[in-house]
C-alpha positions as CSV (number, residue, x, y, z in Angstrom):
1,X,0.0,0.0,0.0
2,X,1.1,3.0,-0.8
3,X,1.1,6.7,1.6
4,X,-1.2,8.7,-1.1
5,X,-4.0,7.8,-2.9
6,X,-6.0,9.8,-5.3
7,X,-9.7,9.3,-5.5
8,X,-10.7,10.8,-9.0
9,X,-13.0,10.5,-12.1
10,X,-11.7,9.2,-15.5
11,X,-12.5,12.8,-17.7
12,X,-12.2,15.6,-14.7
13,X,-9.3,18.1,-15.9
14,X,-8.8,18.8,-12.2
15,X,-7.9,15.0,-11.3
16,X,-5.4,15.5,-14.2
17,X,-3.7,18.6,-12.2
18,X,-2.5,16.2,-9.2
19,X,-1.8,13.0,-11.0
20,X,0.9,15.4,-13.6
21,X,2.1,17.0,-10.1
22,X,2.7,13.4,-8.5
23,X,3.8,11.9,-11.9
24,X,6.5,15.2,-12.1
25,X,7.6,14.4,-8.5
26,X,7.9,10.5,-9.1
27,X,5.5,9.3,-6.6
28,X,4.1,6.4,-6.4
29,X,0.5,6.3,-5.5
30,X,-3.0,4.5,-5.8
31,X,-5.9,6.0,-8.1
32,X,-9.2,5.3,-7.3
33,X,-11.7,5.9,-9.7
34,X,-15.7,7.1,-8.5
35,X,-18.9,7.5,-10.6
36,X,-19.4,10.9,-10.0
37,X,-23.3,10.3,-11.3
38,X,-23.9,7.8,-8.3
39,X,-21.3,8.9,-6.1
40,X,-20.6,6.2,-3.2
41,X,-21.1,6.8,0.6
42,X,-17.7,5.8,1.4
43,X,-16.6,9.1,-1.3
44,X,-19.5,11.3,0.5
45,X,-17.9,11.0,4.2
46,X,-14.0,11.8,2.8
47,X,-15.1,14.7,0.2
48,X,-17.0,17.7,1.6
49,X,-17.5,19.2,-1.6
50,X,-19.0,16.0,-3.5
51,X,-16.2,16.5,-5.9
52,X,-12.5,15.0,-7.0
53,X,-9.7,15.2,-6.7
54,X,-9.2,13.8,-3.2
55,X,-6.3,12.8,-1.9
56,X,-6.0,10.6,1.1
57,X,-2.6,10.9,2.5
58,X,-1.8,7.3,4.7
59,X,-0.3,8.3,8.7
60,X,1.6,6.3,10.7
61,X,0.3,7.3,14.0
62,X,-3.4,8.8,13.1
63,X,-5.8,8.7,11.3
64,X,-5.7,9.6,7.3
65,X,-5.6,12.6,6.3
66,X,-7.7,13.8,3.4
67,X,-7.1,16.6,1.5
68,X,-9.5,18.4,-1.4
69,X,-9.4,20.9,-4.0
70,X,-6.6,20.4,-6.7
71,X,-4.3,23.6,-6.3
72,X,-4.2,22.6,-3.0
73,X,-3.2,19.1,-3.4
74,X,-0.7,20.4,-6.0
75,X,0.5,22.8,-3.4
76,X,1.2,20.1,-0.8
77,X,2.9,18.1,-3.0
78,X,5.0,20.1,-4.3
79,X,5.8,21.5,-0.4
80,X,6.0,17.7,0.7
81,X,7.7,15.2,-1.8
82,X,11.2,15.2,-3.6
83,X,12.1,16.7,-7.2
84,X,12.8,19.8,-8.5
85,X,10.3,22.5,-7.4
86,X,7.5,23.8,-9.2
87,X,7.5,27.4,-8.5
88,X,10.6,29.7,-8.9
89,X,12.4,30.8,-5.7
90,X,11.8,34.3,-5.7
91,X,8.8,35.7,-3.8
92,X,7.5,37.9,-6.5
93,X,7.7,35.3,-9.5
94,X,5.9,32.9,-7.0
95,X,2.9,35.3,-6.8
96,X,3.0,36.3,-10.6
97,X,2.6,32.4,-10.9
98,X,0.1,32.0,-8.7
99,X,-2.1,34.8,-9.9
100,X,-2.0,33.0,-13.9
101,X,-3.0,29.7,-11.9
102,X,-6.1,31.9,-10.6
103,X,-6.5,33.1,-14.3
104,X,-7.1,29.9,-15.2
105,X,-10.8,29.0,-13.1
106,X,-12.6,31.2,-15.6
107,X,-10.5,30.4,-18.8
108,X,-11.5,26.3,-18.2
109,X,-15.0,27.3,-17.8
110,X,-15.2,29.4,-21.1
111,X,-13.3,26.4,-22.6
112,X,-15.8,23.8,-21.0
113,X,-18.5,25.9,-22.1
114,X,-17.6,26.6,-25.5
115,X,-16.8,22.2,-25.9
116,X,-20.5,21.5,-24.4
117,X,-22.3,24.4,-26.0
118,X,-25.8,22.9,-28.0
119,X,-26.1,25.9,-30.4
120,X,-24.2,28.4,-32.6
121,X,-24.8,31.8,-30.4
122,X,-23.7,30.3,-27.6
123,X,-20.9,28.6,-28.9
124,X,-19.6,31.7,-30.7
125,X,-19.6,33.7,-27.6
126,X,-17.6,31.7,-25.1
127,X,-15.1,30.9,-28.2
128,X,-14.0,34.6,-27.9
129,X,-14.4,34.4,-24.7
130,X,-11.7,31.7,-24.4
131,X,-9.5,32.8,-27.4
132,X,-9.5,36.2,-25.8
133,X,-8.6,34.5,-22.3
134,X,-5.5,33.3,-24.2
135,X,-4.5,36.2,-26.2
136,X,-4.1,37.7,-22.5
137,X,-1.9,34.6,-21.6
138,X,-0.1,34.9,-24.7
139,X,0.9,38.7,-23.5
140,X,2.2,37.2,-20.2
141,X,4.3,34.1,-21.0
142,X,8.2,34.6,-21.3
143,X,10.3,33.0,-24.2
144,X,9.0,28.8,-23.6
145,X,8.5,26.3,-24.1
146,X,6.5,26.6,-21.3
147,X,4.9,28.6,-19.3
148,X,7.5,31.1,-17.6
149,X,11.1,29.6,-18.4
150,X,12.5,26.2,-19.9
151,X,11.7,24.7,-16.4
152,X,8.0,22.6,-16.3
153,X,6.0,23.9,-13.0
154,X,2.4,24.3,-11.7
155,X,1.4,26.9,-14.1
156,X,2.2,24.5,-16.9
157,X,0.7,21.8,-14.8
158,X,-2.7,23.5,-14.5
159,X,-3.2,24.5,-17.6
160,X,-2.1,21.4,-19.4
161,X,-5.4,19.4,-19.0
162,X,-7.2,22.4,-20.8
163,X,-4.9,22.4,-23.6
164,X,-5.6,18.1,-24.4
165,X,-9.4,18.9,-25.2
166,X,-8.1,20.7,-27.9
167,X,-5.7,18.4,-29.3
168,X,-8.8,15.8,-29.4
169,X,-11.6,17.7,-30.8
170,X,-11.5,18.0,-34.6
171,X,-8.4,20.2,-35.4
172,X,-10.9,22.1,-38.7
173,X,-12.6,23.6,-35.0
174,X,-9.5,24.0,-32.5
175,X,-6.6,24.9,-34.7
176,X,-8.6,28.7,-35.7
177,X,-8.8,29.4,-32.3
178,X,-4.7,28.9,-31.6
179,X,-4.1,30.9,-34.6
180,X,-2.0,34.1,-34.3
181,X,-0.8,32.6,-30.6
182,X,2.6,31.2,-30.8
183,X,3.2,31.5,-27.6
184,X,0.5,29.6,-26.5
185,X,0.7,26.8,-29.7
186,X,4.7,26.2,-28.7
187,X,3.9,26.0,-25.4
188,X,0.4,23.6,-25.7
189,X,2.6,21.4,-28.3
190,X,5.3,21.3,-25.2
191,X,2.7,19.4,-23.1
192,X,1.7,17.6,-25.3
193,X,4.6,16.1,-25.2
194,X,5.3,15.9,-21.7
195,X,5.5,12.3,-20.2
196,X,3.7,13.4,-16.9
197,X,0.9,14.8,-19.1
198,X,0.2,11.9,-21.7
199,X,0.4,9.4,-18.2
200,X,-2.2,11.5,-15.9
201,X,-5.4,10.2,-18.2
202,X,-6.5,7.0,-18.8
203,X,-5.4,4.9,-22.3
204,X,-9.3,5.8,-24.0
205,X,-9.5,9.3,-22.3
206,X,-10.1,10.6,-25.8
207,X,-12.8,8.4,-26.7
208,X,-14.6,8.5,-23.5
209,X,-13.9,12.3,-23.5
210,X,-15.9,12.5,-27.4
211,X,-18.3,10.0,-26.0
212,X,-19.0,12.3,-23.5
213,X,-19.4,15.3,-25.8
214,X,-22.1,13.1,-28.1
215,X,-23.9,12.5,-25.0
216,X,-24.3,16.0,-24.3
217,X,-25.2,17.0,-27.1
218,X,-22.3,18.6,-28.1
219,X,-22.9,21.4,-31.3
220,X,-19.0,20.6,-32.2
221,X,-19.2,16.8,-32.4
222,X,-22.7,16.5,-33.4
223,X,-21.9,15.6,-37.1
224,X,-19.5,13.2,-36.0
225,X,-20.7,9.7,-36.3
């Protein structure tokens, strides 16, 4: 048995944040998986929100200790397990940082909005509101790949599960929104790539992810077969 587990849901972006954290620390540490449509007692009692990620953290002398939210998992990790640090050390850079990881709440719900909207208006509307969400990024991001230097760290962490949707849905829809970035395409192509970010999803995470958008009724897959 091993000292962390994280309780999560196959598609949620936000599992994704913790396991690339872990994965970038080389931890080793149980997944547990939860129907989030028929969430189980057992889940209810350790997760006051009703939501993953949780991570239960094993103690030798008490009881375990559970903790919720991702950036605060990620923050714990990073505080509490070997590797090289995800933030910079200097003070201000760590806030700068911080603040971008803040940015990013309302730039994965435009995103998420945008993937799951059912008709044209609404669909047009939180694209710019996304693609304007990144031209702001784009303005703040130094040279790459990613996000503030050559060095992966929790910036690049967060946003990476944002940037896979888009590298699964048909490019003739995501490519026109990247377009004119190249910040932001160098950097997304940089995750992509990144072992700790292909190994945080599942092996069919982009099939269960379009099955998922068919079965919401998704405008931008509804063509699809």
């Amino acid at each position: 048995m091993t000292a962390l587990t994280l309780i999560s849901h196959p598609l949620c972006p936000f599992v994704q944040r913790a396991a690339i954290v872990l994965l970038e620390k080389c931890v080793a540490f149980d997944r547990i998986d939860v129907d989030l449509s028929a969430k189980p007692d057992w889940f209810l009692a350790l997760s006051p929100t009703g939501k993953v990620p949780v991570l239960k953290v094993r103690q030798a002398d008490a009881e375990d200790a559970i903790l919720f939210e991702s950036i605060v998992i990620c923050e714990y990790l990073n505080e509490t397990q070997g590797g090289a640090p995800m933030y910079p050390h200097d003070a201000l850079l760590r806030a700068r940082q911080r603040a971008w990881i803040e940015f990013a709440g309302q730039t994965f719900a435009d995103a998420w909005q945008f993937l799951h909207a059912r008709d044209s208006a609404t669909a047009a509307a939180k694209r710019a509101a996304f693609r304007e969400r990144l031209g702001k990024l784009e303005s703040a991001m130094n040279i790459g790949p990613f996000f503030d230097s050559a060095a992966f760290g929790m910036v690049d962490a967060v946003y990476a599960p944002l940037f896979r949707y888009f590298d699964i849905i048909d490019a003739a829809v995501a490519q026109p929104i990247f377009d004119g970035l190249p910040r932001i395409s160098a950097w997304r192509t940089a995750l992509a790539k990144r072992p700790s970010v292909q190994n945080a999803v599942v092996e069919d995470y982009a099939s269960r992810f379009l099955k998922h958008l068919h079965q919401q009724g998704a405008l931008i897959v509804a063509a699809r077969p």
